[in-house]
N, C-alpha and C positions, 0 to 999 in steps of 0.2 A: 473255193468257198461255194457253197449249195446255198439257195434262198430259197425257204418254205414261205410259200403265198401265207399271211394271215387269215384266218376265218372269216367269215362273215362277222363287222362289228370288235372287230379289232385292230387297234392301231401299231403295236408295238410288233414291230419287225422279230422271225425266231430266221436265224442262220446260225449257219453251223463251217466248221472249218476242222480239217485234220490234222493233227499234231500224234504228238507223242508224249508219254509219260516224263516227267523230270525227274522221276524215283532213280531205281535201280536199273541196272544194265537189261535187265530184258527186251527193254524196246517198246515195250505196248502200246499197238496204235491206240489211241483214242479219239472219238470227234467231241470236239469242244462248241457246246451250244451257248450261244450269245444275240445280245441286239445291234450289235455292233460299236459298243460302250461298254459292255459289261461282259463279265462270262454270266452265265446263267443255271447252267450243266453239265456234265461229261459223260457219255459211257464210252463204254468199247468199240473200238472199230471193228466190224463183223470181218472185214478185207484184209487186215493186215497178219501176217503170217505169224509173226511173232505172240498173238495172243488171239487170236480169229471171235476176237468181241468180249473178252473176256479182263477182267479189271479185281486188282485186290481192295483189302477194305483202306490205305492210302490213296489209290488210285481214284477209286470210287466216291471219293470228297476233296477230290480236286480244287471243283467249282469254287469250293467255300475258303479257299487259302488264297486266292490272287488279291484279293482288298483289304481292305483294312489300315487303322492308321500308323501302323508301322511301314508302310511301304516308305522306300525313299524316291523321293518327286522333286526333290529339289539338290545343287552340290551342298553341300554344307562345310562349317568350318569349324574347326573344335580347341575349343582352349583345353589341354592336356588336365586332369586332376579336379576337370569339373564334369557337371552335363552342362554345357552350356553348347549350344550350335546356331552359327549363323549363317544364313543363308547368303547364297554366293550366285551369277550369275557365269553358265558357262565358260567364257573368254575368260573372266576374272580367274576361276577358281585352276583353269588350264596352266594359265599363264604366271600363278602362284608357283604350279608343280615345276611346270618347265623351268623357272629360273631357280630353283635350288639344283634341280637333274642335271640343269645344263651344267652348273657352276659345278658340281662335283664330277663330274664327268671331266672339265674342261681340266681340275686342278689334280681330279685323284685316280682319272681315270674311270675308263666305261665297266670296269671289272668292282668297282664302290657302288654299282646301284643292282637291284632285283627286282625279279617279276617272281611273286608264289601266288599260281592261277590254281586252276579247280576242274574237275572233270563235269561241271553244270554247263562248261562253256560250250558252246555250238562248236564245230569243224571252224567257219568260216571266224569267230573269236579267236581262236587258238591260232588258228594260220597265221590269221594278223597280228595279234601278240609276238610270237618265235618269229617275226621278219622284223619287226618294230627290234626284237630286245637284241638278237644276233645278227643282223642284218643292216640293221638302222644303225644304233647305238653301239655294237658291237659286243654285248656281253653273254654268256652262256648262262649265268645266272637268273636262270628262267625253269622254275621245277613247279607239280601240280600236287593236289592233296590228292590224287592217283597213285602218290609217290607211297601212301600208306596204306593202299588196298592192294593195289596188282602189277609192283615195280617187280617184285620177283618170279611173278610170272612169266612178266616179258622176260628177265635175263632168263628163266629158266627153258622158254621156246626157243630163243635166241641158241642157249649154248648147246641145246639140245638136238635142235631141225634147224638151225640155224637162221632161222627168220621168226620173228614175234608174229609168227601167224596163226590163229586158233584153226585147227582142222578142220572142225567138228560143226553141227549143224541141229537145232532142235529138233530137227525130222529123227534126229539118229536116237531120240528117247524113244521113237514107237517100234526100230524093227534092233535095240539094245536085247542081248541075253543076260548081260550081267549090266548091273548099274552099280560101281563102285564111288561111293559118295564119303569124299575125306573132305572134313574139317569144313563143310560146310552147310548152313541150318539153312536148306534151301526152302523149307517149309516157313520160315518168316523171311529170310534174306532176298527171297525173288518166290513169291507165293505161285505166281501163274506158271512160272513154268513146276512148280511141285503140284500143281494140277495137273500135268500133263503127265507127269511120273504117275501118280496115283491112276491116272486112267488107262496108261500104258498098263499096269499093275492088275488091273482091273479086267481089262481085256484079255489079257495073259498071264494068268496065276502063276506060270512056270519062271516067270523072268526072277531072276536072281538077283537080291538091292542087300549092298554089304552099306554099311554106315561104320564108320569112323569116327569118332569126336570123346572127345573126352566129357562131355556133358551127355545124359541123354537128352536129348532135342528131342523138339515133335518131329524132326525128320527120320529121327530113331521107330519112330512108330509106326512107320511101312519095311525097317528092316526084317530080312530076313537074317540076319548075321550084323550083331552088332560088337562093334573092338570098342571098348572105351577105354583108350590107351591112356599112359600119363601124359601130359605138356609135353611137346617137344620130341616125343620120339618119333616121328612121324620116316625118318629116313628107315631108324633102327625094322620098322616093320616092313617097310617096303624091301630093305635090303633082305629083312628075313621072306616075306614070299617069294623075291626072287630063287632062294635060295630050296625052295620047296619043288617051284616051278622046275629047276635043274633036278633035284633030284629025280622026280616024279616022272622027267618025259615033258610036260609040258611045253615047250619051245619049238620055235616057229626058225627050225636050223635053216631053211633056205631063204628066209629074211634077212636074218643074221649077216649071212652070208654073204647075201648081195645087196643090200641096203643098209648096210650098217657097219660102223667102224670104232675099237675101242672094246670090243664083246671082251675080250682074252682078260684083260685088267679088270671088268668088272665084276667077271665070275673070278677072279682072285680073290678079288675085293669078298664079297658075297659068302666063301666061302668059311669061315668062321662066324657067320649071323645063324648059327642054327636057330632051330625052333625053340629050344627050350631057351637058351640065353635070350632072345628077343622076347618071349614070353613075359621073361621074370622082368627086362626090362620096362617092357611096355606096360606089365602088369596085368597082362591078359591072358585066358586058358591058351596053351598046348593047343589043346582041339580047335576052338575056333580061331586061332592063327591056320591052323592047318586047311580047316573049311573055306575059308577067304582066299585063299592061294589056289585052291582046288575050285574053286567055283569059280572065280578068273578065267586060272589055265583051260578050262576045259568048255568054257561059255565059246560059242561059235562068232559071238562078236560080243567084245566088252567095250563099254561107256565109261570113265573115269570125270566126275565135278567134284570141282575144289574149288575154295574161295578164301579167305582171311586164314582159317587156320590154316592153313599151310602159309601164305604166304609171308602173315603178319608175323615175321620171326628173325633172329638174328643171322639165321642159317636157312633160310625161306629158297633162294636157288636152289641147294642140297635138295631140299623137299620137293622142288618142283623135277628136278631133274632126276633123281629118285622114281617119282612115280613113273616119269616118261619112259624110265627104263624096262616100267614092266608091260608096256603097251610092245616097244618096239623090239621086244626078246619072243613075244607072241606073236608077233605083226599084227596087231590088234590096232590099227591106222590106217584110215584112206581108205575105208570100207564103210558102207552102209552100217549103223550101230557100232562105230567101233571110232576109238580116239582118247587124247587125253584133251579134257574141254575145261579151260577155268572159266569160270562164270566172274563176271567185271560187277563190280558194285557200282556205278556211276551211269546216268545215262550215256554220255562222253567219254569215259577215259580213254577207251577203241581210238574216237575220231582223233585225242589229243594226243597216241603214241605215232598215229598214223601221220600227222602232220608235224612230229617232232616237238613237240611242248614240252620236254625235258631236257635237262642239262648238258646230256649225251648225244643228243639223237639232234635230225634234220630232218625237213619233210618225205615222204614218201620212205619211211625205213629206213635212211642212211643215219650213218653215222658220223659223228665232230671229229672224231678223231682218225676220219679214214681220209685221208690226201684227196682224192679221187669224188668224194663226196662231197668237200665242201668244196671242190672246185664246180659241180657240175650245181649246185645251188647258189654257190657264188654266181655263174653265171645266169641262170634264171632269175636270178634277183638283179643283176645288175650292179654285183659291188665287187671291188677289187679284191676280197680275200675274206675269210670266214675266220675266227679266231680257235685253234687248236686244240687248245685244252675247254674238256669237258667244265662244267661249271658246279657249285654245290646243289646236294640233291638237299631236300629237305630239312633235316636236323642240323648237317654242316652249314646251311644257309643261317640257319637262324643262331647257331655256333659265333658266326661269322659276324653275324650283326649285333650282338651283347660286345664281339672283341675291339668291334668300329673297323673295321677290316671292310663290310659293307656297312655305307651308311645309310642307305634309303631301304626302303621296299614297298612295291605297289602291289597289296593283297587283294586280289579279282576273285568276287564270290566264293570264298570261303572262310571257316570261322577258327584259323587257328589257336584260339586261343584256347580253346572248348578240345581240339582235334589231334592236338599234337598232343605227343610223349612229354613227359617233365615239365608241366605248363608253367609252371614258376619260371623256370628258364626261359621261356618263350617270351613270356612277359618281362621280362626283365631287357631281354633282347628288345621287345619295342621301345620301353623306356629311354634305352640307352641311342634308340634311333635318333637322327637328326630330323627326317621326313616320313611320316607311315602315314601313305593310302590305302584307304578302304572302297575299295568299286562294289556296291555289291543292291541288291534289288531292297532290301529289309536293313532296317535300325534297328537299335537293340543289341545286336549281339556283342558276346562278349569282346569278341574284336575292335569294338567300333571304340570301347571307351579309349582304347591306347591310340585311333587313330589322329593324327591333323586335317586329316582332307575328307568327307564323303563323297564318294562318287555317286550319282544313281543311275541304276541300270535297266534295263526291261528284262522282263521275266517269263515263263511260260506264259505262250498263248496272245505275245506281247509282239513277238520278231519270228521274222522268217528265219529259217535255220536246217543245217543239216546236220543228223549226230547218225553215231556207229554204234548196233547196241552189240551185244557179245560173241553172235554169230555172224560178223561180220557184215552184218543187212543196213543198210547207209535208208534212213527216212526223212522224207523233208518236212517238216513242221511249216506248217503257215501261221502265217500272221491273224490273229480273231481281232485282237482290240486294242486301243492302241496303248502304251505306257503310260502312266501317271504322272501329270504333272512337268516335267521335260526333261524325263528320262529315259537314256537313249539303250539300245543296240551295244555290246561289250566291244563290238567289234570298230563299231563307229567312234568310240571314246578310244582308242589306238589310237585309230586314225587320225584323229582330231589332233591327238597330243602328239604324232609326229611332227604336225603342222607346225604348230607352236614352238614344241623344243628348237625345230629348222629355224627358226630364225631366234631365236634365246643363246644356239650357239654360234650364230654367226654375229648376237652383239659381243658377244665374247671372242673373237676370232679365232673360235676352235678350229684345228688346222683336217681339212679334206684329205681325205685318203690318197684323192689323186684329181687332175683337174676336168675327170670324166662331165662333174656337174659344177657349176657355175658358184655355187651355194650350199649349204644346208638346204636351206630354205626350197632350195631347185630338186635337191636330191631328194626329198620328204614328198613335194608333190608328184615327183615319177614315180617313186617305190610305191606311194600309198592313194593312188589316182582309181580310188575305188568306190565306184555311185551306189552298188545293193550288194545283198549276198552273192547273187550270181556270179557276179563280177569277180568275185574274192573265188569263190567256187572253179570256176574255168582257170584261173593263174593255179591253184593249188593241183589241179587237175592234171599237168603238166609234169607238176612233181611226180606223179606217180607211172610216169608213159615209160614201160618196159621193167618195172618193178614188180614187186611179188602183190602187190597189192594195186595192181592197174585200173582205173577208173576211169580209163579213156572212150568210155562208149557211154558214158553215162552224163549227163543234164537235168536239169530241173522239170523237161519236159517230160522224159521218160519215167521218174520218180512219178509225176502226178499220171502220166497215163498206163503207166504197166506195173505201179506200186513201189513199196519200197525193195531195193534191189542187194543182193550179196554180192560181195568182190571176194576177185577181180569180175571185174567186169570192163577188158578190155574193146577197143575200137572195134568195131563189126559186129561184138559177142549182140547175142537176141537174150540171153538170159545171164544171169551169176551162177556162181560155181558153188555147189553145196558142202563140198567137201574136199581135202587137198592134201596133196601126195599119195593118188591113187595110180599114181604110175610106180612111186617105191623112188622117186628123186626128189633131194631133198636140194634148198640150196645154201649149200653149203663147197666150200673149193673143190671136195671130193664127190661131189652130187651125192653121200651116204647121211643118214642120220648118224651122230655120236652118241655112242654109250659114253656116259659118264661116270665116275666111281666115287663119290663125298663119303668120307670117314663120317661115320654117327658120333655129331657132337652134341654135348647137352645144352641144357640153357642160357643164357647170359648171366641170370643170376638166380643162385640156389636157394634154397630155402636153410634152415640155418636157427639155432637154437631162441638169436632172439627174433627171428622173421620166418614161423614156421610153418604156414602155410602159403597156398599156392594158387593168385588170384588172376582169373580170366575175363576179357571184358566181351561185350558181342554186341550183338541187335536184339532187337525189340521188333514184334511183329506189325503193331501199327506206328512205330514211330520211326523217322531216317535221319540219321547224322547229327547236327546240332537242335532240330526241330523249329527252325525258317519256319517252316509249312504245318510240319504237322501239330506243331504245337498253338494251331491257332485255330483246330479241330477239336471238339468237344467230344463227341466221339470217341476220336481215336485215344482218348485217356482210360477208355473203361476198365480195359485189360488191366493195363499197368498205369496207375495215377502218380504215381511216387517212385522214383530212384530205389533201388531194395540192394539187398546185400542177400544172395542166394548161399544155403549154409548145409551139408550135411546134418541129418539128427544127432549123429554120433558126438559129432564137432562142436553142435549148438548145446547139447547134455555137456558136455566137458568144460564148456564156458561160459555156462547158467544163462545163456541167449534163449528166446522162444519166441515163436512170429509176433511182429507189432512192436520187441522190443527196440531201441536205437543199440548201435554196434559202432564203437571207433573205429576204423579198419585206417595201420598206419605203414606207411614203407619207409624207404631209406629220403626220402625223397618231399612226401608229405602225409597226411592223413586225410580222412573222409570221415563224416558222421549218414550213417545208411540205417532205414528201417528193415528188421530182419526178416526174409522170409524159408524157414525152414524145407527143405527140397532132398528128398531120399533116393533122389536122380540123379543126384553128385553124386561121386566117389566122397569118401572120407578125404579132408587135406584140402580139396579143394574148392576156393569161393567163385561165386559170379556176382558181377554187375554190369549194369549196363552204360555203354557210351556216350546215349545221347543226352542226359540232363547237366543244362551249367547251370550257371548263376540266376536266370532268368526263371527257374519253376527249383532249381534245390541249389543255395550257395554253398552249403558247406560237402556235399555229393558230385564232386567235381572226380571222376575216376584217374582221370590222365594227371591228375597231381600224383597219384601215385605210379604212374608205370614208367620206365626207364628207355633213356635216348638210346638203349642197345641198338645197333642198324647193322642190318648184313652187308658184308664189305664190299658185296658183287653188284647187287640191287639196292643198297640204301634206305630198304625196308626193315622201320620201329620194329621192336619186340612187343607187342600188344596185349600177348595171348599170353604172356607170362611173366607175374610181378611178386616179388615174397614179402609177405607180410602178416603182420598179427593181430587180433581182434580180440577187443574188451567190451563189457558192457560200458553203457552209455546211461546213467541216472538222472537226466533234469530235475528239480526241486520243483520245477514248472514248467508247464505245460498248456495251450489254450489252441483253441480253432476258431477261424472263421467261414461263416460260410455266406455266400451271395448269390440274388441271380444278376446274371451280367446283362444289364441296358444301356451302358457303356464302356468303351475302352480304356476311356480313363481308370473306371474302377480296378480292372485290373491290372493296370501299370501302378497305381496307389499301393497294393497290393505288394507289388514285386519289391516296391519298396520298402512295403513294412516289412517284407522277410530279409532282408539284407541285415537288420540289426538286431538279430537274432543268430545263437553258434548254430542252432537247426530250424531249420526252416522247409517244406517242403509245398509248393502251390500247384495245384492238376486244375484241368478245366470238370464239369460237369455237365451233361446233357438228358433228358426226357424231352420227347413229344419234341415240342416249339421250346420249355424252356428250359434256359444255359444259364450253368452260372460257372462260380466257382472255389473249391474248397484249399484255403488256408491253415496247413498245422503250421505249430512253431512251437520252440522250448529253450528253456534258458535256465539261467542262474538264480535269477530273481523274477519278482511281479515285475512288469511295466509301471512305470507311475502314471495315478492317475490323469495329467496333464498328456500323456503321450496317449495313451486310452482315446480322449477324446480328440487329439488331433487325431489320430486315425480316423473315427467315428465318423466325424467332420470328411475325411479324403473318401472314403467310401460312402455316402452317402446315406450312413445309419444314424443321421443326427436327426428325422424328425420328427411328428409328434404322435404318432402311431408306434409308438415303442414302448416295449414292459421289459423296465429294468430287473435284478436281482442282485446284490452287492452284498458279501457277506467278509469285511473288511479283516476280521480278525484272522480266518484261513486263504484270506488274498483271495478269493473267488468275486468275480465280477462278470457276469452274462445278461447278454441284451438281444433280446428278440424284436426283430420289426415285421411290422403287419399292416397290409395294405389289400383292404377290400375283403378281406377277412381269410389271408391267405398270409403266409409266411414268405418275405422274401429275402430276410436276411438274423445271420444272428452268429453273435456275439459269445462263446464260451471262452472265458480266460480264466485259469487255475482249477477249473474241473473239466472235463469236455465227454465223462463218459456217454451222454445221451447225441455224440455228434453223427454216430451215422445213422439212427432212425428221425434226426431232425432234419438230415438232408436229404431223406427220401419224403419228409412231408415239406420239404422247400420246393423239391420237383414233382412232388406232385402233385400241387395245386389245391391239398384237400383244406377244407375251413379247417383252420384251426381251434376254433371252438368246440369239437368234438372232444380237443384233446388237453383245453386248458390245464387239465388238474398233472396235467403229465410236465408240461414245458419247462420246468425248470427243476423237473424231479434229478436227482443224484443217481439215478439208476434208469435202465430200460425199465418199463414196466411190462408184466408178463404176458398182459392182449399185446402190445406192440411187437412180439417177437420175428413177425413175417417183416416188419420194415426195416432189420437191420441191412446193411448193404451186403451184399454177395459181390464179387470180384467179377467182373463183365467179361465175358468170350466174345462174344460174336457182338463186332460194332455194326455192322448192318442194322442189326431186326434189335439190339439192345440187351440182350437174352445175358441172364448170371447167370452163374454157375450152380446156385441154389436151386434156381428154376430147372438147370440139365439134370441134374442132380434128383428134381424127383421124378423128372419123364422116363429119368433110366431105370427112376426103384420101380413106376408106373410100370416098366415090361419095354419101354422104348429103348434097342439094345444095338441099332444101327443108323448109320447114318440119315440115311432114306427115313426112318421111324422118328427121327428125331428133329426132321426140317420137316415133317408131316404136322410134328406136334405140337413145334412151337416155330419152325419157321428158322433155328439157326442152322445154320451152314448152306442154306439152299439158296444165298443169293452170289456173293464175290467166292464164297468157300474156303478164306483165308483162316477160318478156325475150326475144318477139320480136323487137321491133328490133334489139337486140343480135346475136343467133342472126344476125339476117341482115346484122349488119354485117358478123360474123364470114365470112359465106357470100361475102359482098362484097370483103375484103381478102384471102381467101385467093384469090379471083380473081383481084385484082388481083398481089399474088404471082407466082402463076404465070404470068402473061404477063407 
């Protein structure tokens, strides 16, 4: 922690402390500015390797997400079927859990209870969790919402190089000749490092960027070679480059040779994927199938990122182990610019494969099911035996607990409800639970309503910590301030509850493994006899002594005084290792890498006369996962305010859809009510939406009702990327908006409520300047009555006497404007609402509204008002629409540089480049 003297005449303490982002896997240091009570700030850490001071528009409003009164500050306790919660003191609310855990454990066995953690958790959480659930307790049913980003990438390093080790290294994007980029939108999904491509790109026009995706993304818009394949073929094309790469010469025979094994079977394999059959398959030209193959083979060192779409699939190994094969047929590994690199969506999931926090695995890379391995962490823990069999991943966990097969589960900071595949099942699964806790930093989410128990936890910038971001770079976060209220460290509420269960099952005289310890009770305080992270740090440490991932030379010390560090970084080492298997030994029993050969299978489930299109879900550039965080950023809604339903034209013409309208979009499974928005970037067939909106800003826009529990059988990774289903118009009878500025929290929890009893509903935040509010659609069958009107009125804060009503009973229209100090700050459209988005640009912008009386309850914009309709927001930094882009480029502004000169967008975090230049791109295209 650095302390800046105050100035002269100032009392309030500014310190600063270093941490790390809680977004995505990139790692970005950042130092978080505080008084030692509050955050206050964030930028980029200039020192940290991973982003050298650089932050996206997430990052960059950190500050503004750690408060607020959702935080959870106290345990709480929840009557099932209500909101009711009562607060609980820690012992109390422990000693509740324990004596159900013990009791099921003691009658049903240690294999009836679960842990489903989260890649949010520190190293030093996760540690102690996987010793607590397999160690302690005895169970393997301990899996992470890791398990639906990058479960198949580990099996696919795994059966490939035969260690879940990523190679590869962010240095290796600046001296990369090719950058092959499949299936993932690295231009929102991890912005800073598409910074770093862009400047690579920039620096060297010759470098070669192939993009992959079935969407075109803004990551599409630095390709030079774009495959926009169908769903799911992702092997079929791989197998077809390989098969070019043979024909053509390109091959790396004395690799082959001596580093590798399996070659002979997968050019068998390979050999019927011609060009033209993979083509027709994929859906892509001959030519640029041939292009992509030949810029590869022939690139002096190639760069391969992947992320969800590859992994997120029924057949996601195949895919992974697919690509690896065209790295290691070129030797394009263990060189400077060259590697196959998946990019991690979690700050943690790295640190949680590395400590074993899934069903399979044990600390330091070993494996449950390997003899040899749970003996040598048996011994490091100190317990007579390790239980065998791997435990369920994911979907089979929660399978599991709908069958009563498990009967507990303790869900640590994540939000399956919102997260998982087939939520109705999920939900029904907690129902059917005997005990569901919730650990997590924030109230509210959808998870919370099924839970019994709140836990609360600390959260960035709250606990010391150490996570792994994607290249392997292990950073320690410090502690700025301290948690809310008396809520602890994820790591310290294990700990605690070992405590307690130890002696829960010793009133039960649950029978000792063996008479090593005296008690439960004895055994809990030596296994979990741990005063800080350090402490947890240096035992885990150990796990790793002689492993592929050694950390034996590394401390809390050396973290703060030589930065954050890449593994291994064994005993003596002075530095970490940037890149690996640059000797050509892999470890695996034959020290060669495997070729593998996966037959191209299709999807889990087809599309089909009554489910005839083909819907994919992804990210959102300012928002992440179920929106914890970002949805408490006014900001970060500009871009996207509302849940949408992304539609080819062809598609939207064929089923009388067009932007703004609502769309049912139904599967086998459930349906969704989504606002449409028309997109010529799709293929025909195919839809988008996005992941993160639940109940909380759209209830009926729940996507994961529609996608299916398909799981690859290797890795246990959901089908995501692919769901068949059909789309109708959506007709309300009625329709109404509200809009407000936010002076309280309550208003907009009021709010979330009104939208729940409505079939559509959608709530975004709003921001200008200082003020924030927020806008309210909804639509239904019928008027509201007017008794419900003004209970609302009443919960929002629009009951007082600064209001002009207008009530026109016979065509059900009722709007109410409020006005205070001769400004607008709230108002009321129900059964007309065409004047809503020039009334919420004079909500934010503060102007009298007495310039504009004669307008305020007109049925129409009027034609001077046409500049204040909303334009759709890019760039959350500077605030900048796309109206505004829109005329700097017709102005002659045609480049980037020209366009953060003119108005300032893109020249500060730069997370809406791509966009800026889609923009620069379509109005090209436009005009010719």
């Amino acid at each position: 922690m650095t302390l800046i003297r105050p100035q002269s005449g100032q009392s309030l303490r500014r310190l600063e402390s270093k941490s790390a982002c809680p977004y995505c896997g990139t790692g970005c240091g950042v130092i978080i500015e505080h008084d030692g009570q509050h955050i206050t700030g964030v930028r980029g850490d200039p020192d940290h390797p991973a982003n050298f001071g650089q932050l996206c528009s997430k990052g960059s409003n950190l500050h503004l997400t750690s408060r607020g009164d959702d935080r959870a500050r106290e345990p709480l306790q929840h009557q099932r079927g209500s909101e009711s919660w009562s607060p609980l003191r820690w012992p109390e609310a422990l000693m509740q859990m324990a004596k159900v855990w013990a009791e099921i454990i003691h009658t049903q066995g240690p294999q009836a209870v679960a842990f489903y953690v989260s890649g949010q958790l520190s190293t030093e959480d996760y540690y102690v969790a996987n010793k607590l659930a397999k160690g302690f307790i005895g169970t393997n049913h301990i899996d992470t919402n890791s398990r639906l980003c990058m479960a198949s990438a580990v099996t696919g390093y795994k059966s490939s190089l035969g260690m879940d080790s990523v190679p590869c290294s962010y240095e290796d994007f600046d001296s990369a000749d090719c950058l092959f980029i499949v299936g993932a939108n690295v231009a929102y999904a991890h912005p800073i490092l598409f910074r770093r491509i862009e400047a690579a790109k920039l620096r060297r026009p010759e470098l070669q960027i192939i993009v992959v995706d079935p969407r075109r993304t803004p990551t599409a818009a630095i390709a030079d070679i774009f495959l926009p394949i169908q769903p799911g073929t992702d092997v079929a094309l791989f197998h077809g480059m390989l098969h070019i790469l043979i024909w053509e010469g390109f091959l790396n025979r004395a690799f082959i040779e001596t580093h590798t094994e399996g070659w002979e079977e997968l050019k068998a394999r390979v050999q019927n994927y011609t060009p033209q059959w993979v083509a027709e398959t994929c859906a892509i030209p001959v030519a640029d199938l041939r292009a992509a193959a030949i810029a590869f083979g022939q690139a002096p060192a190639a760069l391969s990122l992947w992320c969800q779409g590859l992994n997120q699939s029924s057949h996601g190994t195949d895919k992974n182990v697919a690509l690896i094969n065209l790295h290691l047929a070129t030797g394009q590994i263990g060189r400077p610019g060259a590697g196959p690199f998946s990019l991690t969506g979690q700050p943690n999931a790295m640190g949680g494969r590395e400590t074993g926090g899934m069903p399979a695995l044990l600390p330091g890379h070993r494996e449950v099911a390997n003899p040899e391995h749970r003996a040598e962490i048996a011994a490091l823990w100190g317990v007579e035996s390790l239980h065998p069999q791997p435990g369920y991943t994911a979907v089979p966990l929660f399978q599991a607990l709908e069958r009563g097969e498990i009967e507990t589960v303790w869900i640590t900071c994540t939000n399956p409800v919102l997260s998982m595949p087939d939520q109705t099942q999920v939900q029904r699964a907690l129902e059917k639970a005997r005990l569901v806790v919730l650990q997590d930093s924030f109230l509210g989410t959808e998870t919370a309503a099924y839970a019994d128990l709140l836990l609360p936890a600390a959260s960035w910038g709250e606990r010391e910590a150490l996570v792994t971001n994607s290249e392997r770079r292990i950073t320690h976060l410090r502690t700025a301030v301290p948690a809310p209220g008396s809520a602890l460290p994820d790591w310290m509420i294990f700990r605690d509850f070992a405590f307690i269960l130890g002696d829960a099952l010793d009133t039960l005289n649950h029978p000792l493994p063996s008479a090593k310890d005296a008690s439960w009770a004895v055994r809990a305080q030596r296994m979990f006899n741990f005063a800080d992270s350090s402490s947890i740090f240096l035992e885990y440490r150990e796990c790793t002594r002689g492993r592929d991932l050694d950390i034996t030379g590394l401390d809390f010390s050396v973290l703060d005084n030589q930065g954050p560090q890449q593994w291994p970084y064994p005993e003596g080492a002075v530095t970490g290792q940037a890149r690996l298997y640059a000797d050509g030994v892999f470890p695996t029993p034959s020290g060669r890498a495997r070729f593998r050969d996966p037959e191209y299978l299709g999807v889990a489930e087809e599309i089909d006369a009554r489910y005839p299109l083909r819907l994919t879900t992804g990210r959102l550039r300012d928002h992440w996962h179920s929106m914890s965080r970002t949805g408490k950023v006014a900001a970060l809604f500009a871009s996207d305010e509302e849940a949408f339903l992304e539609i080819h034209p062809d598609d939207a013409r064929r089923l009388n859809l067009d932007n703004e309208m609502l769309a049912k979009v139904s599967s086998r499974r459930g349906n969704n009510i989504l606002r449409v928005r028309v997109n010529a970037d799709l293929q025909p067939g195919l839809l988008f939406a996005p992941m993160h909106f639940g109940r909380r800003y759209a209830p009926a826009a729940l996507c994961n009702q529609l996608t299916l529990a398909a799981i690859d059988p290797i890795s246990g990774e959901p089908e995501f990327k692919h769901t068949a289903v059909r789309v109708e118009p959506v007709l309300f009878p009625w329709q109404g908006t509200i809009l407000r500025l936010l002076d309280k929290d309550a208003y907009f929890h009021a709010a979330q409520r009104i939208a729940r009893q409505f079939p559509y509903a959608s709530l975004g935040r709003m921001r200008r300047g200082e003020r924030e509010g927020f806008i309210l659609r909804i639509a239904g069958e019928q008027a509201p009555a007017a008794s419900d009107i003004q209970a609302w009125d009443q919960a929002l804060g629009m009951d007082g006497l600064d209001i002009l009503d207008y009530d026109d009973g016979r065509r059900g229209i009722r709007k109410r404007l409020c006005i205070r100090q001769d400004q607008l700050y709230a108002a009321r459209l129900f059964g007309e609402d065409v004047t809503r988005d020039w009334l919420r640009e004079l909500l934010l912008s503060a102007a009298d509204v007495h310039s504009y009386r004669h307008a305020l309850f007109a049925p129409k914009v009027p034609t001077d008002m046409g500049t204040w309709v909303r334009s759709r927001g890019v760039c959350a930094c500077t605030g900048v629409d796309e109206r505004t882009l829109r005329q700097h480029v017709a102005a002659g502004a045609v480049t980037l540089g020209q366009i953060a000169q003119a108005c300032g967008a893109g020249g500060e975090c730069g997370s809406c480049k791509p966009e800026i230049l889609d923009i620069i791109r379509l109005m090209r295209r436009e005009a010719s």
